[in-house]
C-alpha positions in Angstrom: -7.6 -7.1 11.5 -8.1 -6.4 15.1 -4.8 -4.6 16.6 -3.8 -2.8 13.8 -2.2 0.4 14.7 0.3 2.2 12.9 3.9 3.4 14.6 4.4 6.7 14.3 7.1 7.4 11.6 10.2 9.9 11.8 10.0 12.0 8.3 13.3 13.5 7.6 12.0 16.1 5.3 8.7 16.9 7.5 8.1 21.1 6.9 7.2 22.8 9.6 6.5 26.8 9.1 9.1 28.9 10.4 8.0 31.8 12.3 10.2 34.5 11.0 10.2 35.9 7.1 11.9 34.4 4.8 14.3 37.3 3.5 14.4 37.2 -0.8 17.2 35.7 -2.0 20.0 37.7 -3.7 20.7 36.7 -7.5 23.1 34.3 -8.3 22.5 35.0 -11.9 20.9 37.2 -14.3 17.3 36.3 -14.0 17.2 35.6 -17.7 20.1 32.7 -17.1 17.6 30.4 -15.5 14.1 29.5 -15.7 11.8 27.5 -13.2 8.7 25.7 -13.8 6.1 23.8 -12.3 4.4 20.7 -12.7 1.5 18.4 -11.0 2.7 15.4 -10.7 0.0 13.7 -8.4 -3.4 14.3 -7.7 -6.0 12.5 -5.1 -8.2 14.6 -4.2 -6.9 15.8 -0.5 -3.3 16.3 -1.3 -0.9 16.1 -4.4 2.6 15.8 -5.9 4.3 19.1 -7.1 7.7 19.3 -9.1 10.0 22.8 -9.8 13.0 22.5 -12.6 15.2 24.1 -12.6 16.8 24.6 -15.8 20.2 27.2 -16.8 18.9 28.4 -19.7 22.5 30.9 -19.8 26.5 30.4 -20.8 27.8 30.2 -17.3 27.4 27.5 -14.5 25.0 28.5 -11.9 26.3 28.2 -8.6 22.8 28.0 -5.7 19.2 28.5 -6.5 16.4 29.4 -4.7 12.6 29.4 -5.7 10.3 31.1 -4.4 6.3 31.1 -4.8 3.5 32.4 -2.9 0.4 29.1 -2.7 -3.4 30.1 -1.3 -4.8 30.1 1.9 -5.7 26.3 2.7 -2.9 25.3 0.6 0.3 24.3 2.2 3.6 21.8 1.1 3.5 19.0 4.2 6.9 17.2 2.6 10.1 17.9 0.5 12.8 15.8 -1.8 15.7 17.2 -3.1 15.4 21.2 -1.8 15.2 22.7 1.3 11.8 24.1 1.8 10.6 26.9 4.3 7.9 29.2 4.9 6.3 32.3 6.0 2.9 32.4 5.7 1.6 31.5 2.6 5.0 32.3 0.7 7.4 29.2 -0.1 11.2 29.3 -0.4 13.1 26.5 -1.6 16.8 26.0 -1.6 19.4 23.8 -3.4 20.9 21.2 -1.6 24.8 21.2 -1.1 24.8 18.6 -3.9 22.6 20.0 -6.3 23.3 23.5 -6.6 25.6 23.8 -9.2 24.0 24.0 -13.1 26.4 23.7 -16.1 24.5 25.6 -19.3 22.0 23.7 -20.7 21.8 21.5 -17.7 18.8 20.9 -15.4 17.9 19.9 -11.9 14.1 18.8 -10.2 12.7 18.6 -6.8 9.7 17.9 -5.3 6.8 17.6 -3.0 4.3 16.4 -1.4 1.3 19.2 -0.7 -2.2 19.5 0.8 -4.5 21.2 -1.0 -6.2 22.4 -4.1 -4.2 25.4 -5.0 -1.6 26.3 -7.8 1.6 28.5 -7.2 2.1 31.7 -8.3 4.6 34.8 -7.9 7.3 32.5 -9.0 10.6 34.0 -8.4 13.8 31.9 -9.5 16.7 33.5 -7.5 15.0 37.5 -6.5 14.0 37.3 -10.3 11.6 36.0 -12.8 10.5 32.1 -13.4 10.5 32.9 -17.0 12.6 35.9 -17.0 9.5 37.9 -18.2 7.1 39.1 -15.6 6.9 37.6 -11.9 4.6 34.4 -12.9 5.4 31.6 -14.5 5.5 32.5 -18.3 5.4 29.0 -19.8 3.0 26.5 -18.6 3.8 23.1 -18.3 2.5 20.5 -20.6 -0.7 18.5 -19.6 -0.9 14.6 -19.4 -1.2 12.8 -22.3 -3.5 10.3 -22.7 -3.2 6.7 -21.3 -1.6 4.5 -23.6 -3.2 1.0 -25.1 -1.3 -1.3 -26.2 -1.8 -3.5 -28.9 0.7 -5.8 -31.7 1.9 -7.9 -28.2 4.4 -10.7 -29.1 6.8 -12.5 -26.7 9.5 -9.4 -26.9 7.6 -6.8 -28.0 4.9 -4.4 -27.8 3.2 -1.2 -29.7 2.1 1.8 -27.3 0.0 4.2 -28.6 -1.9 7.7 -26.9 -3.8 10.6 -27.1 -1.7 14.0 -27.4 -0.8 16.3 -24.8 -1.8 20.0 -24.8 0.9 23.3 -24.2 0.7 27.1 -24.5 3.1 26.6 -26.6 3.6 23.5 -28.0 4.4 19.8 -27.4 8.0 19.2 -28.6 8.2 15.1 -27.6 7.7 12.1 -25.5 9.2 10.6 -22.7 8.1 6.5 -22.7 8.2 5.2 -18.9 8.1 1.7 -18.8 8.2 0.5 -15.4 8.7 4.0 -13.8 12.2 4.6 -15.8 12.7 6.4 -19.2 12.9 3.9 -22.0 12.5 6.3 -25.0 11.8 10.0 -26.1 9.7 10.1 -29.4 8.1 12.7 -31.6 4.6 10.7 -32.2 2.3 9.7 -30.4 3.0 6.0 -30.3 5.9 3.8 -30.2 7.1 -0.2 -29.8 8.5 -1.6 -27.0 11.3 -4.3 -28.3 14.2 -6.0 -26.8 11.1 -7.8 -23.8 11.4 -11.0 -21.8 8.6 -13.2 -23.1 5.9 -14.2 -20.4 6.4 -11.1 -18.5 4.8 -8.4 -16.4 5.6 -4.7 -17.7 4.1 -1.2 -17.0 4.0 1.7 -19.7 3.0 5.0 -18.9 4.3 8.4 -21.1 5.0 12.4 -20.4 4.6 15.1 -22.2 8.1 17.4 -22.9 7.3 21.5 -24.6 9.8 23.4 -26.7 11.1 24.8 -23.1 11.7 21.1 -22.1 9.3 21.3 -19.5 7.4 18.1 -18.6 4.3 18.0 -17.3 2.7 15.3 -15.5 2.6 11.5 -15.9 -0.1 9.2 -18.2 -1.9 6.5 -16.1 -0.3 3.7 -16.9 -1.4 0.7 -18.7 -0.1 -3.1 -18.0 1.4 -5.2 -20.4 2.4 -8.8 -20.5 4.4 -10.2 -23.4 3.1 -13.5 -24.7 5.1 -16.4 -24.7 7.8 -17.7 -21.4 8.1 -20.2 -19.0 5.5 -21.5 -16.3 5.6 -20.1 -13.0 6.5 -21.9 -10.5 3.9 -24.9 -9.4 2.3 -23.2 -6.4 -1.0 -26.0 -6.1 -4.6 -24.2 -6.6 -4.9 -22.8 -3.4 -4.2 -19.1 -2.4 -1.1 -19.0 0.2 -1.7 -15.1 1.0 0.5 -13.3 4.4 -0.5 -9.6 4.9 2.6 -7.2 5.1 2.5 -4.2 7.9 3.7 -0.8 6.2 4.9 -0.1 10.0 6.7 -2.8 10.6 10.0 -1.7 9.1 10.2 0.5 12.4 9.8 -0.7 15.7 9.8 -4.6 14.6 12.4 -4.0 12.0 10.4 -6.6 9.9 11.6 -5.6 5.9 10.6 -7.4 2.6 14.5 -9.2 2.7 12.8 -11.1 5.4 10.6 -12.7 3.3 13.6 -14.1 1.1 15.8 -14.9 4.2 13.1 -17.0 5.9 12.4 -19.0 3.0 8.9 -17.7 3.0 8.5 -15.4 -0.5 8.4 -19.8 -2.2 5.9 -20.8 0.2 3.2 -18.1 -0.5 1.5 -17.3 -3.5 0.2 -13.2 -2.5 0.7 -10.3 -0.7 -1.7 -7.3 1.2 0.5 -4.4 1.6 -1.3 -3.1 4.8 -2.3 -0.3 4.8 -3.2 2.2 2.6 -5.8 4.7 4.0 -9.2 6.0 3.2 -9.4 9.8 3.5 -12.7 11.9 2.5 -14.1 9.5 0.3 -10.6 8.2 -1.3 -8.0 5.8 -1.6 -4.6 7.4 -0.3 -1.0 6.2 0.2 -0.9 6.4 4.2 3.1 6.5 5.6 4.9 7.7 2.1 8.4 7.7 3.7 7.6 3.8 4.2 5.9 3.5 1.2 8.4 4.8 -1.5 11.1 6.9 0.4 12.8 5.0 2.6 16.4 4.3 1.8 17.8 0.9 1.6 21.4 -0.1 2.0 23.0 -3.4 -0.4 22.6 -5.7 2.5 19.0 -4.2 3.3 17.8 -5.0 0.0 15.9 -8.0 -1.7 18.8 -7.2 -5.0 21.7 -6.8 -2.6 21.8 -3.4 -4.5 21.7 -0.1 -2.3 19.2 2.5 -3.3 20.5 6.2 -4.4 19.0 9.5 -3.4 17.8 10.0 -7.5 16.2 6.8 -8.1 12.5 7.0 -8.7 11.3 4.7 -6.7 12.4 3.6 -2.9 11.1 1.8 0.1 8.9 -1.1 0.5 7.8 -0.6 -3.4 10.8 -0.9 -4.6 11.7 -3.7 -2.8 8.4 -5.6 -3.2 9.5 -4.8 -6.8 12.7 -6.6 -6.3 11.1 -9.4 -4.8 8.6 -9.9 -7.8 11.4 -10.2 -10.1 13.2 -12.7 -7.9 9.7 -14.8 -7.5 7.7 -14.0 -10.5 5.1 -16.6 -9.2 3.9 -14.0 -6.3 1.1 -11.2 -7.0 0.8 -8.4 -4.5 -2.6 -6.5 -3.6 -2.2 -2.7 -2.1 -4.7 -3.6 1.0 -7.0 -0.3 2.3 -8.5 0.7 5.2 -7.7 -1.8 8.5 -9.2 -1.3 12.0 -7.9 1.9 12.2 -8.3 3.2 9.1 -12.4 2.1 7.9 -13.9 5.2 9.6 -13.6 6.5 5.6 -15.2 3.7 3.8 -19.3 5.1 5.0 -17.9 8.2 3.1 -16.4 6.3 0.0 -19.8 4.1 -0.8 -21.9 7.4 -0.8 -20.1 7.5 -4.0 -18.6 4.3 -5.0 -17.5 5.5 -8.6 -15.4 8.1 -7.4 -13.9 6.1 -4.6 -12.9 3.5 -7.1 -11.1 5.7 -9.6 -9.5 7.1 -6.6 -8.2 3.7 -5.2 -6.9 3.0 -9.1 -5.0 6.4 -9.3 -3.4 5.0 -6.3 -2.4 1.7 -7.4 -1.3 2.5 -11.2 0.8 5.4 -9.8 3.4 5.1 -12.7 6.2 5.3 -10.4 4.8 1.2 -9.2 2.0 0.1 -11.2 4.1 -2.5 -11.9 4.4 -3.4 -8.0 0.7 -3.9 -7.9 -1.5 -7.1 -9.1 -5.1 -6.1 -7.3 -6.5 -4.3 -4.9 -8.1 -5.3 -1.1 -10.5 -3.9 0.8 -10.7 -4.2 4.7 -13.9 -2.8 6.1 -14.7 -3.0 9.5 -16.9 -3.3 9.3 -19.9 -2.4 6.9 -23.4 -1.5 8.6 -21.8 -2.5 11.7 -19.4 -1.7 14.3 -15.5 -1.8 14.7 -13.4 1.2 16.1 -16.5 4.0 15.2 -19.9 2.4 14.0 -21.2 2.6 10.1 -24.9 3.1 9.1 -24.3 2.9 5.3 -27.4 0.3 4.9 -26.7 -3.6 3.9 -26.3 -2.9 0.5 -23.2 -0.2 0.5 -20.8 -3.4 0.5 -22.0 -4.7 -2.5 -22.2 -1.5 -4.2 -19.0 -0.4 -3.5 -17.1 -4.2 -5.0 -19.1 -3.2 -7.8 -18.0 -0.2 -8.4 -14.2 -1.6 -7.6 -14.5 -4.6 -10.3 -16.2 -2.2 -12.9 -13.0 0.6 -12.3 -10.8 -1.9 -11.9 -11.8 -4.4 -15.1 -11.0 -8.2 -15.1 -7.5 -8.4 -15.6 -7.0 -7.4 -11.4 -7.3 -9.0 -8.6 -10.4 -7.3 -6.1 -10.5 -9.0 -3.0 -12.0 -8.2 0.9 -11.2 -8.9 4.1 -14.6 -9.3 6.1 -16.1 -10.1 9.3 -15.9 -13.6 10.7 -19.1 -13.8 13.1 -21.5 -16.4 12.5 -23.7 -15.5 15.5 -27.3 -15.2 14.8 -27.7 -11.5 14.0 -23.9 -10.7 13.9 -21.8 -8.6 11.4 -22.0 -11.3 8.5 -25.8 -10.3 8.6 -25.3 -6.4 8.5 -24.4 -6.6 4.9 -25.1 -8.4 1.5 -21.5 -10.2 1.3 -23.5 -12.9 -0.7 -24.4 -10.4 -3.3 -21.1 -8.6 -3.7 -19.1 -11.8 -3.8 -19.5 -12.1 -7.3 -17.5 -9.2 -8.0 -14.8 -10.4 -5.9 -11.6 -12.7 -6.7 -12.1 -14.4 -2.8 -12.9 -13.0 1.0 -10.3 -13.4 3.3 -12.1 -14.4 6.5 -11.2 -13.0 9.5 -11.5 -16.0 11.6 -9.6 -14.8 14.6 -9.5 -12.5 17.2 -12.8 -13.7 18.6 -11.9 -13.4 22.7 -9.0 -11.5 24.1 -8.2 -9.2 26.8 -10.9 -6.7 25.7 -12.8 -8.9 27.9 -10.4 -8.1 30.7 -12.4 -10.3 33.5 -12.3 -13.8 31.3 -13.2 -15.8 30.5 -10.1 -17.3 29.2 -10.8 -18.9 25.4 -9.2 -19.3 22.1 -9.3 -16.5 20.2 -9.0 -18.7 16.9 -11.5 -21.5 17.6 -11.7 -23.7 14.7 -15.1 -25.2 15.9 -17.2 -24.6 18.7 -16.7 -26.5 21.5 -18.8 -26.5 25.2 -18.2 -23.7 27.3 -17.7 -21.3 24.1 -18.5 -17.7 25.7 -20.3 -17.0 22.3 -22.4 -19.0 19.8 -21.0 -18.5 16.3 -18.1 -17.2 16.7 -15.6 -20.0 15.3 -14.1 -20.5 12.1 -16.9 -23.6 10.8 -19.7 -21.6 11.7 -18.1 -18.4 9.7 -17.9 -20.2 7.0 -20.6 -22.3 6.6 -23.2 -19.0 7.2 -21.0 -17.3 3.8 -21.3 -20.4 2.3 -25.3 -20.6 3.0 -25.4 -16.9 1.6 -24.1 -17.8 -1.6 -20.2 -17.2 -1.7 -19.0 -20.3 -2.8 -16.6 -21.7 -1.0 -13.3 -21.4 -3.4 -13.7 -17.6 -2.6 -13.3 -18.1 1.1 -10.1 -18.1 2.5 -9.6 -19.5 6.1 -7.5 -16.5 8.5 -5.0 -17.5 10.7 -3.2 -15.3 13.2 0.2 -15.5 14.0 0.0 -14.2 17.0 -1.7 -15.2 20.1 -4.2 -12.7 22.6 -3.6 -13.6 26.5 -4.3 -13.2 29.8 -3.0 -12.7 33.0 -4.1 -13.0 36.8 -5.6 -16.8 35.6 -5.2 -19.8 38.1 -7.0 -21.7 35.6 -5.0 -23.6 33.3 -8.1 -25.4 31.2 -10.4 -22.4 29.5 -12.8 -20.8 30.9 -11.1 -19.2 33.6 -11.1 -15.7 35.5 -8.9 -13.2 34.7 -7.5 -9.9 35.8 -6.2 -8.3 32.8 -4.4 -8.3 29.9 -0.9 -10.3 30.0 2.1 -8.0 28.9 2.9 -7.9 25.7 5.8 -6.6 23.3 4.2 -4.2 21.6 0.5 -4.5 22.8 -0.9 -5.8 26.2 -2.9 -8.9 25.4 -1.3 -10.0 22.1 2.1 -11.6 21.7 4.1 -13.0 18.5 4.1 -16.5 18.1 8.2 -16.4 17.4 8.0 -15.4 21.7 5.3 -17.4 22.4 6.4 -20.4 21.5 9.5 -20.3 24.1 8.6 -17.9 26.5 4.9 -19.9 27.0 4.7 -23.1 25.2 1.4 -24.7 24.8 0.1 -27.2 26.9 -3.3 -27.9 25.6 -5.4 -27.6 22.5 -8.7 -27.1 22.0 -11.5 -26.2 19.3 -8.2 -26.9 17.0 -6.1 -24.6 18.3 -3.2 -24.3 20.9 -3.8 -22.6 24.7 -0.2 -22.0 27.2 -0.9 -21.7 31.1 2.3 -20.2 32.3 2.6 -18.8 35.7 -0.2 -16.3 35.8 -0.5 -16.0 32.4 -2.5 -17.7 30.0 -2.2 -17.7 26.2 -4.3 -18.9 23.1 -2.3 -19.3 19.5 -1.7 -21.3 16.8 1.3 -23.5 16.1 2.6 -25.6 13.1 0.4 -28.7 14.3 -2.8 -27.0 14.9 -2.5 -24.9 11.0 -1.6 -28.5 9.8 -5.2 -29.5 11.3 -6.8 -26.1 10.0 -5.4 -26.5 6.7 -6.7 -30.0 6.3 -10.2 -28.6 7.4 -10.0 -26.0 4.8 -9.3 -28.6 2.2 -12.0 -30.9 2.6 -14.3 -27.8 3.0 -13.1 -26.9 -0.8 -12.0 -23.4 0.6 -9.7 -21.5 -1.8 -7.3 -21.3 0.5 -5.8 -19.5 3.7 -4.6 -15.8 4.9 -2.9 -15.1 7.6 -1.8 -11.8 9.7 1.3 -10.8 10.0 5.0 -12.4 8.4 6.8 -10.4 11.2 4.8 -12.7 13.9 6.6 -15.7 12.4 9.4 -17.2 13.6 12.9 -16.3 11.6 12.9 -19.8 9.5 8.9 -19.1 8.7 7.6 -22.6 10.4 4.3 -20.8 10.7 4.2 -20.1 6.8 5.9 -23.4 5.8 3.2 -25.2 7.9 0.5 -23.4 5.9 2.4 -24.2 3.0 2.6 -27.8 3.7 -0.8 -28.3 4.8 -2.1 -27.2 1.6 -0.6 -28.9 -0.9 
């Protein structure tokens, strides 16, 4: 995707070092009345997941805590839940919250963060005394992961989980059964079954280790179960109906996953791209995690017309694609990585494609949404070619890196790509072996837009979505039909080809010219971007008056405009038929108008 560029996001619990020390607290308690311990919760590589309880281990309520803990050099917390966290150096201090301060005996209280980093804590002091009430570390590790658990004995309500034990210093004491990110269960063994299920449905089960000091220690991957038995999903036709959806856009275009239900557009698609995740040093990350799985959500916000609360597990746009799953149970979603912005990482990632892979499905079967996520999609741009910086990792570092994503990723997901669109003799569709690696892929989604713009601020003016070529084009092979039919002479057959639309248009302005082809001075202003409008302004602010190449162009005033519109997709979609493509993509939902004509015109045209 051409213009994708992420809005800068406000995080509320952002750390910045503070300058001054951090003076030890004074105890609240005897240090013996409360112990604190530590878990990893998260790792990827660059950064990870960190977790303190707190636990009053005395006879009295404790009234405020504060933990304290020296890290390394290099290793630093970047983001906090459910404490106030400060720093001096290398030395931490975290605080209760005014809510969260107070600990009956026996009772317990966690907060976490987000760090960068390889390091582990140490010096732990729990209110100016000892963690553990012993020495000044931590006296009482936290229990490792236990194994991932398979599941077998599946019937339409039930299922039996099994896994490998945990390890402790001191000994495993139980189980904690997550299914779907919640507690379902605590349990001695090492395996358990799952009853009371809807038959025919998606369900994720991951499990956590607990000592004989109630610690747990970090979460299982998770494994993904669905009960035999249930209904059919809705009819949806053969053909992928697939919108991406912009992690960014719940800021400045205030574009949330409610739309989605309030345009009528979650029946009229059949998939999802969250967009985007990022690709840091070789590996899959979570980009904007305040977006992601933070971000608060009133009743009237919300896909369940339920408000989220500060202790749930999971918030944001997971959460709510979660909702929206369980309100259209016929709609799979695909955590998208990389983007124009963010494929500068993927030259590092197919140096080694194995690791990259386990990284991406760490990512995705996070047990706090594994159930969110159907597949995974990669967006290149581009391989052994340029986009935003230029790659030189060799035709074959596409293909090997699919591989490696099907082989991680097994047959039961969806692994998918967004790739280059230009047919030009010599152009990107040439720089790498997307014949090869498209047998380890579920389809392409074809970028088939975003061919002329503004970036050629002198003209000449032209669709940026041509379906065909047509005379006049400023460049051979760059068109939709000649896309196509070069992946389709490469050997990707044609059902794993998915035709792009954008809904959006790219302009210029300074044009007399109202036919293309004209001169230009520059980019026409735009909302967000200069050279690219939505279609829901477009339409009214510059209505079409021609088409061409099977798509729309507006002359208006000194502007001119190329886009698509319900009757040139109906035309597009009908091409895309009766070239037995598997369907059609298109970028963005927030571009559509508020009663999603662009998506219902997809919709339509493909049934």
């Amino acid at each position: 995707m051409r213009f994708r560029h992420r809005a800068a996001a406000g995080f509320a619990t952002l750390l910045l070092p503070l300058a001054g020390l951090v003076g030890l607290a004074s105890p609240a308690q005897a240090a013996t009345s409360a112990t604190a311990s530590y878990a990893k919760t998260q790792d990827w590589g660059s950064g990870f997941e960190g977790k303190w309880t707190v636990k009053n281990t005395g006879t009295t309520a404790l009234s405020s805590w504060t933990v304290e803990w020296d890290f390394p050099s290099g290793t630093s917390v970047t983001s906090a839940w459910d404490a106030d966290v400060t720093s001096s150096g290398t030395h931490w201090t975290a605080k209760n919250k005014s809510w969260n301060g107070t600990l009956a005996p026996g009772a317990s209280v966690s907060f976490g963060f987000n760090g960068s980093g390889t390091g582990s804590p140490a010096n732990c002091k729990l209110n100016g005394g000892s963690c553990d009430g012993g020495t000044t570390e931590p006296g009482d590790s936290a229990p490792s992961a236990p194994g991932t658990p398979t599941a077998s004995d599946i019937t339409n309500t039930s299922v039996k989980l099994s896994w490998s034990a945990a390890t402790d210093d001191k000994g495993v004491k139980n189980y904690d059964v997550l299914r779907d990110g919640s507690k379902v269960a605590t349990v001695t063994g090492t395996s358990y079954t799952s009853t009371g299920l809807t038959a025919g449905t998606d369900y994720s089960y991951s499990v956590q280790a607990r000592d004989t000091a109630d610690q747990t220690g970090p979460v299982s991957g998770a494994v993904r179960v669905r009960t035999t038995g249930g209904t059919t999903e809705p009819p949806t036709g053969d053909k992928v109906k697939l919108g991406y959806f912009t992690e960014w856009g719940v800021y400045g275009r205030n574009y949330h996953v409610k739309n989605l239900v309030t345009s009528g557009t979650a029946s009229k698609i059949t998939h999802i791209n969250y967009a985007f995740g990022n690709v840091k040093n070789g590996q899959c990350t979570v980009d904007d995690t305040y977006a992601a799985y933070d971000k608060a959500y009133t009743a009237d916000q919300s896909v369940s017309g339920t408000a989220d609360t500060w202790d749930q597990p999971l918030r944001g746009n997971f959460n709510q694609l979660r909702q929206l799953k369980a309100k259209y149970p016929h709609i799979k979603v695909l955590y998208s990585f990389g983007g124009w912005t963010y494929s500068g990482g993927f030259g590092q990632a197919a140096a080694n494609a194995a690791a990259f892979a386990k990284s991406c499905k760490a990512v995705v079967e996070d047990p706090r949404w594994a159930d969110v996520f159907d597949g995974i999609d990669i967006d290149w741009e581009y391989p052994n070619a340029c986009g935003l910086s230029c790659d030189t990792s060799g035709p074959a570092a596409f293909r090997n890196l699919m591989s490696a994503l099907r082989t991680e990723f097994g047959p039961n997901y969806l692994v998918t790509a967004a790739i280059t669109a230009d047919g030009s003799a010599g152009g990107k569709i040439d720089a790498a072996d997307y014949g090869g690696a498209a047998q380890h892929l579920d389809w392409y989604n074809v970028m088939t837009y975003d061919y002329f713009g503004a970036f050629d601020k002198d003209g000449p003016t032209a669709p940026h979505s041509p379906l065909t070529s047509y005379p006049g084009i400023p460049q051979e092979g760059f068109n939709s039909a000649d896309a196509i039919a070069k992946l389709k002479a490469k050997g990707v057959p044609a059902k794993k080809l998915l035709l792009g639309i954008g809904f959006y248009g790219r302009g210029w302005t300074g044009v007399t010219q109202s036919a293309p082809g004209g001169s230009a001075t520059g980019a026409a202003p735009g909302t967000y971007e200069a050279g690219i409008e939505d279609y829901k302004v477009l339409k009214n602010s510059c209505p079409a008056t021609g088409t061409i190449a099977g798509t729309a162009y507006a002359h208006c005033g000194g502007n001119w405009w190329s886009y698509d519109t319900p009757a040139t997709i109906a035309g597009k979609m009908s091409w895309a038929k009766n070239q037995g493509l598997g369907g059609a993509f298109f970028w963005e939902f927030s571009g559509d108008t508020a009663s999603g004509e662009l998506a219902t015109a997809i919709d339509s045209g493909l049934k």
